[in-house]
C-alpha positions in Angstrom: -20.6 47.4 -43.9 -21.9 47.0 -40.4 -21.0 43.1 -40.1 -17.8 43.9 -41.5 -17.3 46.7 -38.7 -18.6 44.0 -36.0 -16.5 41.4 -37.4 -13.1 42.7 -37.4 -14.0 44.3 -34.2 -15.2 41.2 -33.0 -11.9 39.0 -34.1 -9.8 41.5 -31.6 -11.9 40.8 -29.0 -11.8 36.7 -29.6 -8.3 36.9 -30.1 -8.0 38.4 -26.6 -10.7 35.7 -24.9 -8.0 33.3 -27.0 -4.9 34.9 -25.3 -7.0 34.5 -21.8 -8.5 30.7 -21.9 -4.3 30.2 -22.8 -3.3 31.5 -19.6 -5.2 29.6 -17.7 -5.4 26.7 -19.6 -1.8 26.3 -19.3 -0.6 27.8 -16.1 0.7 31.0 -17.6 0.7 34.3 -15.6 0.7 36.8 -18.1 3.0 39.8 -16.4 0.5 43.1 -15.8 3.5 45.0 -18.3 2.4 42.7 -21.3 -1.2 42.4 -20.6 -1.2 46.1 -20.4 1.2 46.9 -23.8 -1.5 43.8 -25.5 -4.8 45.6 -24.4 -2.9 49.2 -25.4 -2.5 47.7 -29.1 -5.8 45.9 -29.2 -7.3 49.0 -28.0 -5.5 51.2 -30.8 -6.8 48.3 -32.9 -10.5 48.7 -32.4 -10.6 52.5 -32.6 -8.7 52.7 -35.9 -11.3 50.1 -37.3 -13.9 52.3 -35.7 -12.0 55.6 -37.3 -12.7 54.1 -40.7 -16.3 55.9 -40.9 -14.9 58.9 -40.6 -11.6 58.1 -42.8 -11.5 55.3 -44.7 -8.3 54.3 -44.5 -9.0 50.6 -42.9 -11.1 49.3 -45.7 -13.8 49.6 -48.3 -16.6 47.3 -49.4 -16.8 46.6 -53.5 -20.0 45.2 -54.9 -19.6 42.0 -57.1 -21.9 38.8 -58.7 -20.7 36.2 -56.6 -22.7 32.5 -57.5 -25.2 34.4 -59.3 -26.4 36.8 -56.9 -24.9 40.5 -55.4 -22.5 40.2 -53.2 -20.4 43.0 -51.6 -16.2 42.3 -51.3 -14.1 43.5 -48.9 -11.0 45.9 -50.4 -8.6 45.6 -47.7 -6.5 49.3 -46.7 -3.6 50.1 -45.0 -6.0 49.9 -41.8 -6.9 46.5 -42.1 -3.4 45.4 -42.9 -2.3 46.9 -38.7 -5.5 44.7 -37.6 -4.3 41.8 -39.2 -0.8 42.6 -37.5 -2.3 42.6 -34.4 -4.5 39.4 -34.7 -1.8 37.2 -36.1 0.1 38.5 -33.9 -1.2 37.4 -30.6 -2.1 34.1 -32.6 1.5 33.9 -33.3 1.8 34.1 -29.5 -0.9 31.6 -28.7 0.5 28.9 -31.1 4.0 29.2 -29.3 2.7 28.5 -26.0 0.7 25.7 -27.0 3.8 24.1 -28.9 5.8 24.5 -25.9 3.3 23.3 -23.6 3.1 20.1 -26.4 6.4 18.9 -26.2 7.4 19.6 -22.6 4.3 18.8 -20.5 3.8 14.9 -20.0 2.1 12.5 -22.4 -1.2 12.5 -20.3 -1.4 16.5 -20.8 0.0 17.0 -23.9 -2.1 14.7 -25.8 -5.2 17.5 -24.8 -2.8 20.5 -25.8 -1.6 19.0 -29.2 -5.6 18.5 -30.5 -5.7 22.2 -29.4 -2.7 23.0 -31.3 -3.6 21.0 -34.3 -7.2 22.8 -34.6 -5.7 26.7 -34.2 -3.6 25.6 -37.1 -5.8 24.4 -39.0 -8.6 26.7 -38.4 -6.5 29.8 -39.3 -4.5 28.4 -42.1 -8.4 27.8 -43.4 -9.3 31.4 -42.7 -6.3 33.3 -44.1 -6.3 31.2 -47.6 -10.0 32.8 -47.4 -8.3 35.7 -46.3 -5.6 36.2 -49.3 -8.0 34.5 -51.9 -10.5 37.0 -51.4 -13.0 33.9 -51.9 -16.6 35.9 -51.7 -18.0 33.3 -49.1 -15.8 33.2 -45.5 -16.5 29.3 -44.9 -13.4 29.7 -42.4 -16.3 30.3 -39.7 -17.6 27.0 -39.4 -14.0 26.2 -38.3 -14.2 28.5 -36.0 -17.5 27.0 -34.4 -15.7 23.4 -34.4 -12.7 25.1 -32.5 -14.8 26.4 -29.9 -16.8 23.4 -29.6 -13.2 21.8 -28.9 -11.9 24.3 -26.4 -14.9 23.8 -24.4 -15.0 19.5 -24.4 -10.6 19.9 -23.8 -11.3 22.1 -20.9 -14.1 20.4 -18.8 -14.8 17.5 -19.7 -11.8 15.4 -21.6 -10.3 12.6 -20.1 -7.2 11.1 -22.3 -8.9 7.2 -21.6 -6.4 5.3 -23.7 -3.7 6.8 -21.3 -5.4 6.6 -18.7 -6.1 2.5 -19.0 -2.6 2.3 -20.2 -1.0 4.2 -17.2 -3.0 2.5 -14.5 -1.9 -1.2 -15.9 1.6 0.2 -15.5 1.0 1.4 -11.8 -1.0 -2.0 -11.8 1.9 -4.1 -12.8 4.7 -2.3 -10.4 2.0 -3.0 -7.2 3.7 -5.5 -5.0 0.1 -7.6 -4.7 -0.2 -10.3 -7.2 -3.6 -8.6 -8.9 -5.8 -11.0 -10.9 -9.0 -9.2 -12.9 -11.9 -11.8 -13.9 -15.5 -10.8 -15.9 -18.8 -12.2 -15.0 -18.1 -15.6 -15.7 -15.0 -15.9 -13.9 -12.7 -15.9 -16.5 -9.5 -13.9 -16.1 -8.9 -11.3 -18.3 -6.0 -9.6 -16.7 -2.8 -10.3 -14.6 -0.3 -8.2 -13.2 3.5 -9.1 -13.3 3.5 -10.3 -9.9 0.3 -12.5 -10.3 1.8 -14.2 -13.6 5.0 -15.1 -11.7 2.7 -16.1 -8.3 0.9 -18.6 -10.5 3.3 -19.3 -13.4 1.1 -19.1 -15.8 0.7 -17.4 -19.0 -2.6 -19.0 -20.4 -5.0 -16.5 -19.2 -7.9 -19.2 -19.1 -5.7 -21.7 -17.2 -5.2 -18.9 -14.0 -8.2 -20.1 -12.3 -7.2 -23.6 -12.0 -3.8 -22.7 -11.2 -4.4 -20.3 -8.3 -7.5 -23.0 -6.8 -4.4 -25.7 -6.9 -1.8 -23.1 -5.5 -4.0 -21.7 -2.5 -7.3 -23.6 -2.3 -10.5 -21.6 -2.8 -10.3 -18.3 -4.3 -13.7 -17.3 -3.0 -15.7 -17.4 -6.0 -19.3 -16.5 -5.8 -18.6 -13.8 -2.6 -19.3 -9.9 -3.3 -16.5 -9.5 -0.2 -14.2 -12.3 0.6 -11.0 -12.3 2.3 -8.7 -15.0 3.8 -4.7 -16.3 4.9 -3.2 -19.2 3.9 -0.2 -21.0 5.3 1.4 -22.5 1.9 4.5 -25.4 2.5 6.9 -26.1 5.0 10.5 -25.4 6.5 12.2 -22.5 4.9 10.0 -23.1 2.0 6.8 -21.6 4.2 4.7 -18.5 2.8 1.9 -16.8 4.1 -0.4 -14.9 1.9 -3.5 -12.6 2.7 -6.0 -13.3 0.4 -8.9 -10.6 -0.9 -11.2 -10.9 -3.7 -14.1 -8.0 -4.2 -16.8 -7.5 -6.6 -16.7 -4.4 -9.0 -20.0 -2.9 -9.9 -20.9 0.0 -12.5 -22.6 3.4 -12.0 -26.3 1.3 -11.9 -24.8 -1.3 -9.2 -24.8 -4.2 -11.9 -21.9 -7.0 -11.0 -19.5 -6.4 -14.0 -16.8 -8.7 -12.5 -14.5 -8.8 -9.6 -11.0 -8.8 -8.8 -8.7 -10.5 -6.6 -5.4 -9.3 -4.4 -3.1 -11.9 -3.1 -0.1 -10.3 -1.2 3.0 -11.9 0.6 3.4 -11.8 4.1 5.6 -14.1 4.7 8.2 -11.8 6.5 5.5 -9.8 8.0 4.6 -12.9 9.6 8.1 -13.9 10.7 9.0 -10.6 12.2 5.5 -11.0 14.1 6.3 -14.1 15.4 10.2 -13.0 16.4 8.8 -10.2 18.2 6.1 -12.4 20.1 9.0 -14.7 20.8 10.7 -11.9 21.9 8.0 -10.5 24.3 7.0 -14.1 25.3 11.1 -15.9 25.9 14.1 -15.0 28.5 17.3 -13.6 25.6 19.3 -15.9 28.5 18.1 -19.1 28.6 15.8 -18.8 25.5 13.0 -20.4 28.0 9.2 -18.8 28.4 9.8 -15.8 30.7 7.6 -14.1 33.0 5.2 -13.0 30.5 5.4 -15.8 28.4 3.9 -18.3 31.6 1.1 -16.4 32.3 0.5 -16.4 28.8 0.4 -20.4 29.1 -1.8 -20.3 32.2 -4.1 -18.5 30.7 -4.4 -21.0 27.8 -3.6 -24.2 29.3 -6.2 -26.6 31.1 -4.9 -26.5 35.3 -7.2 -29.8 35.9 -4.7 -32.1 33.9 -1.3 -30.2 34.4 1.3 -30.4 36.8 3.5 -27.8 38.0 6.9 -27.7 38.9 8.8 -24.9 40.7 12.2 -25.1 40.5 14.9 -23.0 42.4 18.3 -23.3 41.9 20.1 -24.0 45.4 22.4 -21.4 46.7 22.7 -19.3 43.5 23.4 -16.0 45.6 26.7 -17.6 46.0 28.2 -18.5 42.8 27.1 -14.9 41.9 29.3 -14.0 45.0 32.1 -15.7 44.6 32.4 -16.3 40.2 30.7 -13.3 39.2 27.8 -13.0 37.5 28.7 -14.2 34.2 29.4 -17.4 35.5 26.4 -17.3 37.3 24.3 -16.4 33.5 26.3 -19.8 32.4 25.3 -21.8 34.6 21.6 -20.8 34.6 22.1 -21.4 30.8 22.9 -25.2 32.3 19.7 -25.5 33.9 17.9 -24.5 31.3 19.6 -27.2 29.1 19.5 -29.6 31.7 15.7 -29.5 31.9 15.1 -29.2 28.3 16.9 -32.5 28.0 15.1 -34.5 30.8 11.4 -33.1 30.0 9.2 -33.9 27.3 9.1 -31.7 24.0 5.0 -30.7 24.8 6.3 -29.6 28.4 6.7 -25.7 29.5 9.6 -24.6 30.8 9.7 -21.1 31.8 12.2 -19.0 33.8 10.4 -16.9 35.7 13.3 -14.6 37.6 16.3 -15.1 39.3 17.2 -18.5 39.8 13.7 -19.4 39.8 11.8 -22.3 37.1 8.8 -23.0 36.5 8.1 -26.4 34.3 4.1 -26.9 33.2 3.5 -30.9 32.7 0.9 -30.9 30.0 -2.0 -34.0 30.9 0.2 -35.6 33.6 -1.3 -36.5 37.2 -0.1 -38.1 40.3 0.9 -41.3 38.6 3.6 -39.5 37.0 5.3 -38.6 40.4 7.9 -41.2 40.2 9.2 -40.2 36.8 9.0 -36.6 38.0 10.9 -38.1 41.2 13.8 -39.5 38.7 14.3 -37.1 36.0 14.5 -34.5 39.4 17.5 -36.8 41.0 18.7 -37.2 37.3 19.5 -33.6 36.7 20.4 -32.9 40.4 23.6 -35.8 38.9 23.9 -33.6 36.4 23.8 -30.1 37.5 26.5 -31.6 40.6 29.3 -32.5 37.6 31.9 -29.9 37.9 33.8 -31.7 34.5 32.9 -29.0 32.2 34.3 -26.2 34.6 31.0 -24.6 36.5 30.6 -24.5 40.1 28.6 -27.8 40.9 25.3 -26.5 42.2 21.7 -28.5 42.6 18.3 -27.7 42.6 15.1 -28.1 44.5 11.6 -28.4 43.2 7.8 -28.5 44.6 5.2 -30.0 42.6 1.6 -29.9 42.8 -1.2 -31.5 40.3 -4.0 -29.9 39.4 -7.5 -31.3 39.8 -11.1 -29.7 38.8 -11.4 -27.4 42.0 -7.8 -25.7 41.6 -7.1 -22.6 39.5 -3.6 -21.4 38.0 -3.1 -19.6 41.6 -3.8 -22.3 43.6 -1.8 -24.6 42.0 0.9 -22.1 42.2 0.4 -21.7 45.9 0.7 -25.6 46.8 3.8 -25.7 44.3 5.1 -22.8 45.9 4.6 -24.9 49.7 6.2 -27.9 49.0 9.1 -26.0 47.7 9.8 -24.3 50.6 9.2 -27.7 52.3 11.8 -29.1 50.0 14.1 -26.5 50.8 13.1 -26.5 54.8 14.5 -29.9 54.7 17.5 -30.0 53.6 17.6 -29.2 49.7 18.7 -30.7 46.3 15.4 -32.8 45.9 11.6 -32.5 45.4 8.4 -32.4 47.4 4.9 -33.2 46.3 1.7 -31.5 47.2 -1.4 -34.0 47.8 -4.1 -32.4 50.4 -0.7 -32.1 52.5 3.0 -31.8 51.8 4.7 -35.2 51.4 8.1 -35.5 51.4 9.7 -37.4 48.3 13.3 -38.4 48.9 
């Protein structure tokens, strides 16, 4: 009699730890109104039960053989029939939340709340055919015992793995990279979308060969390893940044690696356009300010020649065509000097009217070709055919030898200009320990 008393009075209070762990297992704020009306009726519940020593309206014990030995039956009463009311009740209640929960949370949720489902089920349809068969030994509680078991593993510690692998090879496949997986022994055991069509392969055991012949070494044998490679020509050029990394377990053993390959090709182009950008006039499309220190900085003064170059009288065709004819006829220079330097020559505007040409591993001895191509574009710059004001330039040149820096250089360029101009203009004047006069 006293199990039976702390049995049923037990179920009400399981059945309210089973209304709690739902709430918070799925996110559900009971309102205070129905926690209150539930604990009011659960309450009601218990002392009723309790009432039963003094009434016995709730049920009675009967004594019977049961497998050979005594055994003592319970006779349920109109008491025990408002206990099971309330019990299946909130059960009721449970089983509807988890069913909703089921089918509207997503698959990697609702795969932990169906096994929940599922085992509620079947753990009470077990206990009330014990129930309503009267069957002398209640098995139904070892059901019980593997439910609880469940609730606690579904709670803390279950991760849905199959989903899990399955959902990050999706997320895998959509990343941009090309992603290539490899075990131990460098064979590849996985490929994302964007690696298959990188390689064109579908033979998993080919990959290998196919990315070494696609973009050289894939740095095999390196715990970190990264890399770029420039891959064809023309409009058919790509750039790729290449990363390969080891992947270790919990105990730090190598398990295998994996390698990233991702297209940079436009991040690479708009790098360069902007450095173009920064480092070339929008007018003449020559090297501007920033561009030519740039090159003295890199280039070797003790083999190159400079050239500065000033357009002759400019101030005046701005004055008298405007200044958009002025802009086309600085675009003439510019032409002009492309076409009568070499391809490995610099030719930078560096304000105004003003030019600048670097003469990459020329000396002295090329002072009479400088000399020519000068009177050459002076013939050039002076034809009025194509409808700009005629106009010439002048031009000081100085070479550069071991003892003379990027100023220095500048500095004897810059005097033998203004000696070019001091005499007369349209023409060119070379620095050598003095100013000479070139005609």
């Amino acid at each position: 009699m006293l199990g039976s008393y702390i049995y049923f009075v037990g179920m009400d209070f399981a059945m309210l730890a089973l209304l709690h762990f739902t709430g918070v297992y799925c996110t559900i704020e009971w309102p205070r109104k129905i926690r209150l009306i539930i604990l009011t009726i659960v309450g009601i519940d218990i002392l009723q039960l309790l009432a039963n020593t003094l009434f016995g309206h709730a049920f009675a014990l009967e004594e019977i053989t049961a497998y050979g030995v005594p055994y003592f039956r319970l006779v349920p009463l109109l008491g025990q029939t408002f206990h099971r009311v309330v019990d299946y009740g909130i059960l009721a209640a449970v089983l509807v939340v988890f069913l909703i929960k089921t089918i509207r949370s997503p698959r990697i949720n609702s795969e932990r709340y169906s096994v929940i489902l599922a085992t509620i089920v079947f753990t009470s349809a077990w206990e009330t055919i014990y129930i309503f068969s009267r069957t002398p030994v209640d098995r139904s509680m070892i059901g019980f015992g593997v439910f609880g078991l469940l609730v606690f593993f579904f709670s803390l510690y279950y991760r849905p793995l199959r989903l899990l692998d399955s959902m990050l090879a999706t997320v895998a496949s959509e990343i941009p990279d090309a992603l290539f997986f490899f075990d131990v022994n460098d064979h590849c055991i996985w490929v994302n979308k964007h690696g298959g069509e990188l390689v064109g392969c579908s033979n998993l055991d080919l990959v290998p060969q196919c990315l070494e012949s696609l973009l050289g070494s894939i740095g095999k044998g390196n715990e970190s390893w990264n890399d770029q490679r420039i891959i064809g020509s023309g409009e058919k050029i790509r750039s790729y940044v290449i990363e390969r990394r080891v992947v270790k377990d919990d105990r730090e053993r190598n398990i295998g690696s994996f390698l990233s390959v991702r297209d940079n090709t436009n991040d690479q182009k708009l790098l360069r356009q902007e450095i173009y950008n920064a480092t070339h006039d929008a007018l003449t499309e020559l090297y501007n300010r920033a561009g030519y220190e740039l090159l003295l900085a890199n280039l070797k003064m003790e083999s190159t020649t400079m050239l500065i170059i000033d357009v002759d009288a400019f101030k005046h065709v701005n004055d008298q065509y405007g200044h958009e004819t002025g802009d086309h006829v600085l675009q003439k220079v510019a032409k002009t000097l492309i076409h009568f330097f070499r391809t490995e020559d610099y030719i930078c505007r560096t304000g105004g009217d003003e030019f600048v040409i670097l003469l990459v591993h020329s000396g002295e001895a090329q002072i009479d070709e400088i000399r020519r191509r000068i009177t050459q574009i002076n013939k050039v710059l002076r034809d009025g055919t194509d409808g700009l004001p005629p106009v010439s330039v002048s031009a000081g040149v100085a070479c550069g030898d071991n003892t003379t820096g990027a100023t220095e250089l500048f500095n004897r360029a810059d005097q033998a200009l203004y000696e070019t101009k001091r005499n007369g203009k349209c023409g060119m004047t070379f620095w050598v320990n003095r100013v000479e006069r070139i005609v």
